[in-house]
C-alpha positions as CSV (number, residue, x, y, z in Angstrom):
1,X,141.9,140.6,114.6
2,X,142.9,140.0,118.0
3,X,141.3,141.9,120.9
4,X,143.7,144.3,122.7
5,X,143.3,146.5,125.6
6,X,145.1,150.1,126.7
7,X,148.1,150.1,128.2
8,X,149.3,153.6,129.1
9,X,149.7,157.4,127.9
10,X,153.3,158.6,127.9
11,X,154.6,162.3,128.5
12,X,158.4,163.2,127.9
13,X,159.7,165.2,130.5
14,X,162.8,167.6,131.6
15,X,163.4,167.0,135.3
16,X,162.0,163.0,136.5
17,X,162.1,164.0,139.5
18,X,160.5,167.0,139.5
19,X,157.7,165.8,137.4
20,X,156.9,162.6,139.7
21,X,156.9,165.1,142.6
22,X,154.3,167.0,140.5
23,X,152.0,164.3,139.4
24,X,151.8,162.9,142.8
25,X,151.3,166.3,144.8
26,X,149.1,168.4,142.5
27,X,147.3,165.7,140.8
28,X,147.1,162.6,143.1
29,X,148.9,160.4,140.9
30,X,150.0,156.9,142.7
31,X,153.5,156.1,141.9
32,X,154.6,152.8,140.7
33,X,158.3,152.4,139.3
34,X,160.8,154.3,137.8
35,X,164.2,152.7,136.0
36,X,166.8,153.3,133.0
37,X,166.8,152.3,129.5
38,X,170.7,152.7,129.3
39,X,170.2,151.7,125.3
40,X,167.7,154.6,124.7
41,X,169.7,156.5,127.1
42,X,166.1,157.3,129.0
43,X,164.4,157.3,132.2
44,X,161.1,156.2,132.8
45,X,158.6,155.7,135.4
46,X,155.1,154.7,135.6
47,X,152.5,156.5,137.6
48,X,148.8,155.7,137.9
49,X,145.3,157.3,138.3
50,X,142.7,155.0,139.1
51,X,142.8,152.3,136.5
52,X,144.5,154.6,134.3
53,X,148.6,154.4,133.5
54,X,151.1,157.6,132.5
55,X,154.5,156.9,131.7
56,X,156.9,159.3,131.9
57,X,160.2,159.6,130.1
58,X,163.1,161.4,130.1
59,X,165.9,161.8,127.6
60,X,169.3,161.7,129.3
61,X,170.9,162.8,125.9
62,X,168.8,165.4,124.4
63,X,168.3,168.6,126.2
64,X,163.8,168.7,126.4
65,X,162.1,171.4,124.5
66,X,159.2,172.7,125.6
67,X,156.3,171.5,122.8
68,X,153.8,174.7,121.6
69,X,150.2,174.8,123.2
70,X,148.1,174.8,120.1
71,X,144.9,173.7,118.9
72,X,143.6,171.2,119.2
73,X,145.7,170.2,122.2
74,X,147.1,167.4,120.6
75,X,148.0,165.0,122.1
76,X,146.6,164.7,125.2
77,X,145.9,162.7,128.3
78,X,142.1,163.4,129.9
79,X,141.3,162.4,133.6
80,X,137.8,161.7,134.1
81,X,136.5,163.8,137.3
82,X,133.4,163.3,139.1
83,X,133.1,167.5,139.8
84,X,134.0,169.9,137.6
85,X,133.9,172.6,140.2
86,X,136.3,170.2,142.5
87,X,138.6,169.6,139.3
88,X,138.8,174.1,138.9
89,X,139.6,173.9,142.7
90,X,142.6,171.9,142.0
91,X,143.8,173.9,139.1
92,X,143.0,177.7,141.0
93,X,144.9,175.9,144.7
94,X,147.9,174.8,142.4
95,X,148.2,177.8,140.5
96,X,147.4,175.7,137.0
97,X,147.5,177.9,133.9
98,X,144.2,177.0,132.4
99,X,144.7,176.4,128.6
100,X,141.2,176.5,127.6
101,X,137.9,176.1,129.2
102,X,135.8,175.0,130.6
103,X,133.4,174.0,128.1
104,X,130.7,172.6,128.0
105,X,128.4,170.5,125.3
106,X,124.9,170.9,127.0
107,X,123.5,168.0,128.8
108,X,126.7,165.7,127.8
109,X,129.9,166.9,129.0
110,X,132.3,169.9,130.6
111,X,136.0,169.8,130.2
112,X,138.7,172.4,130.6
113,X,142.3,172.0,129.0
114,X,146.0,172.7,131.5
115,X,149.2,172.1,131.2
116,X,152.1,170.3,133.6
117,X,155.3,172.2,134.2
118,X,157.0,170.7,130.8
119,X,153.7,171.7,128.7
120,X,152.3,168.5,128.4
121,X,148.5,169.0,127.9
122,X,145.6,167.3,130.2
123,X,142.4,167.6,130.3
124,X,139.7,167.5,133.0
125,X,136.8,166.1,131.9
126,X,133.0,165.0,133.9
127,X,130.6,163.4,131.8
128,X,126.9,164.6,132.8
129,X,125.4,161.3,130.6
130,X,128.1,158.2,130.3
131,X,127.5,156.9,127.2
């Protein structure tokens, strides 16, 4: 088998610009490129964090429906943060519903579930031992 490496995590979304605004501002999410697939009849654009890549898409057809927040908060995208307390300061100064969290497994890891604006869950996550 060939050896392969991540690429990106992709959200769909119901306003593009509205939700670039949003990763950028509340999250500190560099933007890279937006465009048009006019044979999907989407929008796109790429954003990054760190090393890490989202894509975000939007149907120009479809009217977006809102997905249920359920267990197991599936799928997801998790950005790895060096403080959890600095992470919860983010989510309380941007008025972030907090799904769930945070938890904690003793002496490995804390992580607390949110949402963005379309409910599109991440995850906040700092690792006490890095495996």
């Amino acid at each position: 088998m060939s050896s392969f490496n991540f690429d990106h995590s992709a959200f769909q979304v119901s306003d593009m610009d509205a939700a670039i605004e949003w990763y950028q501002t509340t999250l500190g999410f560099e933007f890279l490129f937006r465009g048009t697939n006019e044979e999907e009849k989407e929008e796109y654009a790429f954003l990054k964090y760190g090393k890490s890549r989202l894509e975000l898409i939007q149907d120009l057809v479809t009217p977006y429906e809102k997905p249920i927040i359920k267990k197991p908060f599936c799928p997801h995208v998790c950005l790895e943060v060096e403080s959890m307390q600095v992470a919860l300061k983010i989510l309380n100064d941007n008025n972030l519903t907090i799904v769930r969290g945070p938890l904690e497994i003793k002496g490995e890891e804390t992580w607390v579930y949110f949402t963005d604006p379309d409910n599109n869950i991440l995850e906040f996550i700092q690792w006490f031992n890095k495996k």
